[in-house]
C-alpha positions as semicolon CSV with decimal commas, in nm:
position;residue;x (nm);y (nm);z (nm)
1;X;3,355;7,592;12,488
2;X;3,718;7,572;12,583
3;X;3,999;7,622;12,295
4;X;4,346;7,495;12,303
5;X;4,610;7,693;12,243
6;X;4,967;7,614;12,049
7;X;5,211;7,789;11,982
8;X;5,397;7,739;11,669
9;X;5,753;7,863;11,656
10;X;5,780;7,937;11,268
11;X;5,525;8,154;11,324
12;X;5,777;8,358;11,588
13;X;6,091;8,317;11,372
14;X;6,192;8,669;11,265
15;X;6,327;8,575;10,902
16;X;6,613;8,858;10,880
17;X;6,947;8,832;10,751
18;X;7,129;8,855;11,060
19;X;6,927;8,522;11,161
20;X;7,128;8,211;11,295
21;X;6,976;7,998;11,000
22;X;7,022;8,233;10,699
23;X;7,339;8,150;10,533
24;X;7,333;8,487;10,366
25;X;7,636;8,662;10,430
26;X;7,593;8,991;10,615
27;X;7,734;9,325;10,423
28;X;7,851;9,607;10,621
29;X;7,579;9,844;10,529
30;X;7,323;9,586;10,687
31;X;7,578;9,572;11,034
32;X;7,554;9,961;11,000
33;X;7,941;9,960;10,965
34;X;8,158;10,162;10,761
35;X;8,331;9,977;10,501
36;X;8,699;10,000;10,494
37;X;8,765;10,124;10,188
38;X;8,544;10,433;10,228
39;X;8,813;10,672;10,426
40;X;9,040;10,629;10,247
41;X;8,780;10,680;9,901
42;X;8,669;10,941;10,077
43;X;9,038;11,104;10,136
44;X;9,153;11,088;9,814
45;X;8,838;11,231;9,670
46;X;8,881;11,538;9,864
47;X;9,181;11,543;9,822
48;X;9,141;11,533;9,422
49;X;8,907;11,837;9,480
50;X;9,160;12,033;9,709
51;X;9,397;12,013;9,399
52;X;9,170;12,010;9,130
53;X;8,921;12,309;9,196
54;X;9,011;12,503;9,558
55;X;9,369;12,563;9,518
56;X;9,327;12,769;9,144
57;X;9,052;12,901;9,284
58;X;9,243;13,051;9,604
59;X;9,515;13,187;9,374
60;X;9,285;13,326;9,137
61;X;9,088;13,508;9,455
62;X;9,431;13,622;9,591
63;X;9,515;13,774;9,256
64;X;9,214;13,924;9,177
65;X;9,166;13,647;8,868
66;X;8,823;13,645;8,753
67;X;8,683;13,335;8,901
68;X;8,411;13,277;8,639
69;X;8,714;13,255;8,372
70;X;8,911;12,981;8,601
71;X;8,662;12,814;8,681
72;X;8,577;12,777;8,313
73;X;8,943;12,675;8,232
74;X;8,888;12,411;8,543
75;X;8,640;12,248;8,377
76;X;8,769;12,253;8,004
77;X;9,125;12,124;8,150
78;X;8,913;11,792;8,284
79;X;8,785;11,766;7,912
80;X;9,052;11,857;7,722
81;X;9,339;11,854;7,930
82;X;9,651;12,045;7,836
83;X;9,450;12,129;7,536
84;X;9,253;12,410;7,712
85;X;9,545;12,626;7,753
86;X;9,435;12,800;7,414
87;X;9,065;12,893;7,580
88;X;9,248;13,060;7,953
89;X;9,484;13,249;7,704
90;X;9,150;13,354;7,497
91;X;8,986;13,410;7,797
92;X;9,228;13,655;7,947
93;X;9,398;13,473;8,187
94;X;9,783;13,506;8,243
95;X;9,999;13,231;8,092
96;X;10,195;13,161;8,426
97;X;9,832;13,113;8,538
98;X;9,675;12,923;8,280
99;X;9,958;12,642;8,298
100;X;9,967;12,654;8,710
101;X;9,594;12,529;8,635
102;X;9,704;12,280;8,423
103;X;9,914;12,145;8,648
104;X;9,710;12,166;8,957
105;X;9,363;11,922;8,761
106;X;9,621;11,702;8,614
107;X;9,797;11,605;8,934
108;X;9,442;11,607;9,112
109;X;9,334;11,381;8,873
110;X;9,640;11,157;8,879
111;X;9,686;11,103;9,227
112;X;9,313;11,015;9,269
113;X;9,292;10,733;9,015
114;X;9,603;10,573;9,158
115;X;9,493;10,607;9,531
116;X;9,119;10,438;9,360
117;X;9,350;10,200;9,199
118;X;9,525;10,137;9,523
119;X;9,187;10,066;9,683
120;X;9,016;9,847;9,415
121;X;9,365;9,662;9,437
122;X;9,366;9,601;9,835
123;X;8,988;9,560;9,912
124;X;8,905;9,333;9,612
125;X;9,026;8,955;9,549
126;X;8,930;8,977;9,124
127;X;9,106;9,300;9,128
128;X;9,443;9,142;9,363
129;X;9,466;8,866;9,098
130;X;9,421;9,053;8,785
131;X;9,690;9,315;8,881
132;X;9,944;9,017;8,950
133;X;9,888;8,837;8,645
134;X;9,945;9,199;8,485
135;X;10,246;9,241;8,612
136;X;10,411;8,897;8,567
137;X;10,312;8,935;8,225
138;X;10,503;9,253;8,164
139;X;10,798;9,170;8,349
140;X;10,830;8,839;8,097
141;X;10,977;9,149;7,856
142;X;11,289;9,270;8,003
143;X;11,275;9,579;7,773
144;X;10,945;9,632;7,889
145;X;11,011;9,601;8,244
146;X;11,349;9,856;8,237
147;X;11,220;10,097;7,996
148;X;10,829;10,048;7,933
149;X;10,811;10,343;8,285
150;X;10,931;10,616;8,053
151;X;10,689;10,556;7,781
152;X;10,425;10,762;7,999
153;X;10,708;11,052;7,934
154;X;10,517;11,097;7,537
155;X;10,222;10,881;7,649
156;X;10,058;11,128;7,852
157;X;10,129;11,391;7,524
158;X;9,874;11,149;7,363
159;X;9,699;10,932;7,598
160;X;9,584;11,186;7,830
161;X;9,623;11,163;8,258
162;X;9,339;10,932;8,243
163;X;9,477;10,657;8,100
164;X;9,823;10,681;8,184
165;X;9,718;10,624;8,552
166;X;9,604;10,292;8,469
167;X;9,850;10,132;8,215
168;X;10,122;10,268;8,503
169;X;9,860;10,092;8,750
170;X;9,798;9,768;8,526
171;X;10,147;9,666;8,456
172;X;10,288;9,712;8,765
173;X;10,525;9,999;8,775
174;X;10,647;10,211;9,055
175;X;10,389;10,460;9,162
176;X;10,618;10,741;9,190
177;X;10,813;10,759;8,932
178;X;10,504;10,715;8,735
179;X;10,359;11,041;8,858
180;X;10,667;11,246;8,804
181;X;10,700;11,103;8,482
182;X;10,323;11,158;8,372
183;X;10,373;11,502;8,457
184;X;10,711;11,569;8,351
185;X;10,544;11,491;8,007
186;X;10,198;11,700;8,100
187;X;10,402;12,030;8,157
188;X;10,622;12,005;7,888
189;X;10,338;11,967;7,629
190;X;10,134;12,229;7,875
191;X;10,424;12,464;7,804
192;X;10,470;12,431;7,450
193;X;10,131;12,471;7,391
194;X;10,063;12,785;7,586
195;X;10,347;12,950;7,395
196;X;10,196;12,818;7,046
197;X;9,923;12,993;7,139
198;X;10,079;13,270;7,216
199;X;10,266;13,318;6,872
200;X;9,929;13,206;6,734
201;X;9,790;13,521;6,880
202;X;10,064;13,752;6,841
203;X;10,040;13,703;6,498
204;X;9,691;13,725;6,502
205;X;9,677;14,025;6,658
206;X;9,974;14,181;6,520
207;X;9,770;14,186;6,142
């Protein structure tokens, strides 16, 4: 008995989505590229960690600092901010110390979410639009527009350097003078506070 063959295309059609026919577009991850907006992710992250947790750490090594106390006061300055200054001092750390810490998370912290900011803002269309409706918004108020910058001077004192970031970010002002304002305001409360708890101490100690 003699069979016939056929051969039926569909059944050779490799259904992928790289396929002619599939209208599916195709991500980078399934090209195997890298997406552009993960050097530059990738950069500021470790550069966020250079600030944040290797440079105290490096000064407390050089010092002879215990590094189980900094890198206590490390992690309590990312959940309480300036307000940790009380647990180095309690922890026996030296005040010049303590605020250099301070300084060193907040401006890791700061400089990350705008550079994630920048990102979000250059690699996404929502993002793009949102910002510039933002930002003709707030320049509608002129007072706003000249003087709304130096509000992140006493905002940070209450908001914190995680949401100054992104007001700064959302309404459009300069980058730079936002971060030297944010932390113009972060180490002047950082300051006063170490030295309140100082007297706090003093007096403390002193009875």
């Amino acid at each position: 008995m003699r069979f016939n063959c056929f051969l039926v295309p569909s059944l050779y059609f490799e259904d992928t989505c790289l396929s002619h026919g599939d209208s599916t577009p195709v991500t980078d991850m399934e090209t195997g590229t890298i997406p552009d907006y993960l050097v530059p992710l990738l950069g500021a992250i470790i550069k966020a960690l250079v600030l944040v947790v290797v440079l105290p750490l490096t000064i407390a090594f050089f010092f002879t600092i215990p590094l189980p106390s900094t890198l206590a006061l490390i992690t309590s300055t990312l959940i309480i901010e300036y307000g940790a200054a009380p647990i180095g001092l309690g922890l026996g750390l030296p005040p010049v110390f303590v605020l250099c810490v301070l300084v060193c998370v907040a401006l890791g912290v700061t400089l990350v979410l705008f550079d994630i900011f920048a990102i979000m803002g250059e690699h996404s269309e929502k993002v793009s639009r949102f910002l510039k409706k933002s930002s003709d918004r707030a320049k509608q108020s002129s007072f706003l527009t000249k003087y709304g910058i130096y509000g992140l001077l006493p905002g940070v004192m209450t908001l914190g350097f995680y949401v100054c970031p992104a007001v700064s970010w959302v309404l459009g002002w300069p980058k730079t003078r936002s971060i030297l304002l944010i932390m113009a305001g972060y180490i002047s409360i950082s300051i006063v506070t170490i030295l309140a708890t100082m007297g706090i101490f003093s007096l403390v100690f002193l009875k």
